[in-house]
Backbone as JSON Lines, residues from 0, in Angstrom:
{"i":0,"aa":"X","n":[0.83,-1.17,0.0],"ca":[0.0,0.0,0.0],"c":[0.89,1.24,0.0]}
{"i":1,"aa":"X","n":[0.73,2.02,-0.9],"ca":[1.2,3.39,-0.73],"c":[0.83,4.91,-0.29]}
{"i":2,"aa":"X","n":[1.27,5.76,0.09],"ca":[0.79,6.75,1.23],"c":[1.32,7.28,0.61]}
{"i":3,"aa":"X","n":[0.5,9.09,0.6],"ca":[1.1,10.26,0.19],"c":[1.75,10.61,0.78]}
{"i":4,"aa":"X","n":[3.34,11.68,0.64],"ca":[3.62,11.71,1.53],"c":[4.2,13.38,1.05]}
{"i":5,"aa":"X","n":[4.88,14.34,1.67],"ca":[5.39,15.72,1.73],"c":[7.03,15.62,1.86]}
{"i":6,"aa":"X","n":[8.44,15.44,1.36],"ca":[9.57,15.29,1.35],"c":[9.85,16.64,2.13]}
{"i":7,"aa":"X","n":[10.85,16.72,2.97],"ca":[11.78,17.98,3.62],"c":[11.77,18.7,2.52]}
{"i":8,"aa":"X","n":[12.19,18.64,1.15],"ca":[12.09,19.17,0.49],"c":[11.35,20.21,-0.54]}
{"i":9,"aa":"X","n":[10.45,19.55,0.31],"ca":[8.79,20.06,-0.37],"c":[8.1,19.29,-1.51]}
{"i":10,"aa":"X","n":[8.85,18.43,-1.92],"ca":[8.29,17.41,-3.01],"c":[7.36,16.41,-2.76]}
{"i":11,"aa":"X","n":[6.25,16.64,-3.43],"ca":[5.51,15.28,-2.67],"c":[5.81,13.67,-3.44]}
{"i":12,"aa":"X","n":[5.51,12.86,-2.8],"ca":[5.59,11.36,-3.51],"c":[4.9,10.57,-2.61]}
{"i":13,"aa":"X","n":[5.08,9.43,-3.1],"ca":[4.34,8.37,-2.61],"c":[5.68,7.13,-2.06]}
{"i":14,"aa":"X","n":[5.09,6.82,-0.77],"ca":[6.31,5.39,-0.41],"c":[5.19,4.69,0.28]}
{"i":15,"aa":"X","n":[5.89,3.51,0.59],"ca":[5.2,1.86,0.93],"c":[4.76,2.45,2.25]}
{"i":16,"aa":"X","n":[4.13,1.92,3.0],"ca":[3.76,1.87,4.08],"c":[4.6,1.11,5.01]}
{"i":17,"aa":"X","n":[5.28,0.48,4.71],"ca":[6.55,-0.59,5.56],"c":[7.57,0.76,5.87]}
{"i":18,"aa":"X","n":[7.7,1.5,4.58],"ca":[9.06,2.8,4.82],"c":[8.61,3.84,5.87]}
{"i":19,"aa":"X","n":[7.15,3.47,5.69],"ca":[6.45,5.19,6.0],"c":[7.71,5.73,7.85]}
{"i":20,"aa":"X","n":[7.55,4.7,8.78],"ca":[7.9,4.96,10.13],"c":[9.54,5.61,10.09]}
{"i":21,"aa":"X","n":[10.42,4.6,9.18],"ca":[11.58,4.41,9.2],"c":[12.48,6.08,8.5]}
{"i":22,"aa":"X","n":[11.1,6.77,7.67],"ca":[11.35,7.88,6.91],"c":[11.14,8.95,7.77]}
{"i":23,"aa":"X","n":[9.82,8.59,8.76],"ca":[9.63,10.03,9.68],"c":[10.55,9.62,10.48]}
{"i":24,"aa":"X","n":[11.42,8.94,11.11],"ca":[12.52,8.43,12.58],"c":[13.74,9.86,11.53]}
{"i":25,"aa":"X","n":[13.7,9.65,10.0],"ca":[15.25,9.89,9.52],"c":[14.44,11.67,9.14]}
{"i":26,"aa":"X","n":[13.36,12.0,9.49],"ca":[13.3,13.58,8.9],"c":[13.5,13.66,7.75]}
{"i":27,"aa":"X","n":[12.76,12.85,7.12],"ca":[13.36,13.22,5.24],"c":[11.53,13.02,4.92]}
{"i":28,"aa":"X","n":[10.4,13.18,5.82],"ca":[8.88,13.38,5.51],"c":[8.28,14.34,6.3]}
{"i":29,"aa":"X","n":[7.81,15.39,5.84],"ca":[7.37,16.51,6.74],"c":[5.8,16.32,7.23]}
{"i":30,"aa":"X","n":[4.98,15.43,6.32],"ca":[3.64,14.86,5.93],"c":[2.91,14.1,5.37]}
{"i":31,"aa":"X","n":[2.35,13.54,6.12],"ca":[1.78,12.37,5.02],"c":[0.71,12.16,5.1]}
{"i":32,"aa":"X","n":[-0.63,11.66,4.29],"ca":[-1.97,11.26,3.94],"c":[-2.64,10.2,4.76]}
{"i":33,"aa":"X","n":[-3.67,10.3,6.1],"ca":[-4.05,9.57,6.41],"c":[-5.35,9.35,5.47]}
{"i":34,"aa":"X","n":[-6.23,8.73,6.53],"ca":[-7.83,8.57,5.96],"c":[-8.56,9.96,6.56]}
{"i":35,"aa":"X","n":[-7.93,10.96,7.33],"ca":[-8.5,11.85,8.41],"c":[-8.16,12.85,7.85]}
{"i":36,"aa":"X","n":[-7.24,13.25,6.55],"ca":[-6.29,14.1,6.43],"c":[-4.87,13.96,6.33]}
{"i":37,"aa":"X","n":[-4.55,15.39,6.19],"ca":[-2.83,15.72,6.19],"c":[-2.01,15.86,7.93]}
{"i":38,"aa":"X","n":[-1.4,14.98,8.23],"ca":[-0.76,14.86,9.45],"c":[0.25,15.27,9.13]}
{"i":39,"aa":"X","n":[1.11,16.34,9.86],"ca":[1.74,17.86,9.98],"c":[3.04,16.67,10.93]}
{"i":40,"aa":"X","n":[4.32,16.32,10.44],"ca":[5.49,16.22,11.67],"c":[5.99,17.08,12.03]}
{"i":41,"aa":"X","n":[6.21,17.84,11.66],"ca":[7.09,19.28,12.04],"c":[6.27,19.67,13.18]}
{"i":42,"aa":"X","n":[7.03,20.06,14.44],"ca":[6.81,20.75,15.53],"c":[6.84,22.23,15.16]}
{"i":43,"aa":"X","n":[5.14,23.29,15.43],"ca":[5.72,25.05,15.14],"c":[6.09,25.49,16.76]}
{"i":44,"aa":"X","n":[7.25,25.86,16.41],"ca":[7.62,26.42,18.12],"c":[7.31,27.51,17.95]}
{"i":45,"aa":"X","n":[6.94,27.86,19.22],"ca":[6.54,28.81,19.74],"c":[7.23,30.08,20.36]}
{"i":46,"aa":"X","n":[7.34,31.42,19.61],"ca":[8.34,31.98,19.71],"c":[7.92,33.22,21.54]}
{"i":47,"aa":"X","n":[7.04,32.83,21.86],"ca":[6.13,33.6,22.66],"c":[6.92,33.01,24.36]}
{"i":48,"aa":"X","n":[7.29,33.69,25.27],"ca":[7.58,32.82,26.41],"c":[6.42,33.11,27.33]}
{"i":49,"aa":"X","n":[6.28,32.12,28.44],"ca":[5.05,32.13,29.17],"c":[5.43,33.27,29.82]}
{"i":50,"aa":"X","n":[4.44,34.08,30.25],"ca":[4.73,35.55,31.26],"c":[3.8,35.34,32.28]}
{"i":51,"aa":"X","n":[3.16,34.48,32.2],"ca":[1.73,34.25,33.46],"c":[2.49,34.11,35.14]}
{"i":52,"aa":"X","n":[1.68,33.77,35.65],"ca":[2.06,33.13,37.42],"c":[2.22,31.89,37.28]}
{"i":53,"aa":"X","n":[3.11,31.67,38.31],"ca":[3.9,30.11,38.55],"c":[2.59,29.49,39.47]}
{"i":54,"aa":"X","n":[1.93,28.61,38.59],"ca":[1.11,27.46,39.43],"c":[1.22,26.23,39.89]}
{"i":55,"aa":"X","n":[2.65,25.86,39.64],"ca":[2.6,24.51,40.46],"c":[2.67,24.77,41.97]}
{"i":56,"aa":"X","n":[2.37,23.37,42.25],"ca":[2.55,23.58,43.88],"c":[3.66,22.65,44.34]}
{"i":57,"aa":"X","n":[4.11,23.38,45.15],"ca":[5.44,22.82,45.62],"c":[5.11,21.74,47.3]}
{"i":58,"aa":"X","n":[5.13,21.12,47.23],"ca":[4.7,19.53,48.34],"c":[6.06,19.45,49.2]}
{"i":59,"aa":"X","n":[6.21,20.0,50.5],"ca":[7.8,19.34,51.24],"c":[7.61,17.79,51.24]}
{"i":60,"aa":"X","n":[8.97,17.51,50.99],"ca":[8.71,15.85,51.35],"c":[9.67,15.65,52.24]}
{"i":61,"aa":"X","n":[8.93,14.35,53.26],"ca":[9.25,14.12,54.3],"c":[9.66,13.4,54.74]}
């Protein structure tokens, strides 16, 4: 079975479904074609830093 897929490069193609895992581990697929849609690998970071209040709670341990 073959899957669409989005190259680092921006090229799209098609590979096996056996390659599909072994291609996103090596970063050489930015996207590929489920049944749901286009699934996005690329992480968008976030250039914004949190400025809010510190909410964890801090627990002494004993």
């Amino acid at each position: 079975m073959f899957i669409k897929v989005i190259y680092s490069d921006g090229m799209p193609g098609r590979v096996r479904s056996s390659l599909l895992g072994r291609l996103m581990k090596a970063g050489e697929i930015v996207a590929y074609k489920c049944s749901e849609g286009w699934v996005e690998l690329r992480r968008k970071q976030s250039r914004n830093e949190y400025d809010g209040p510190y909410t964890r709670v801090i627990i002494p341990y004993y």
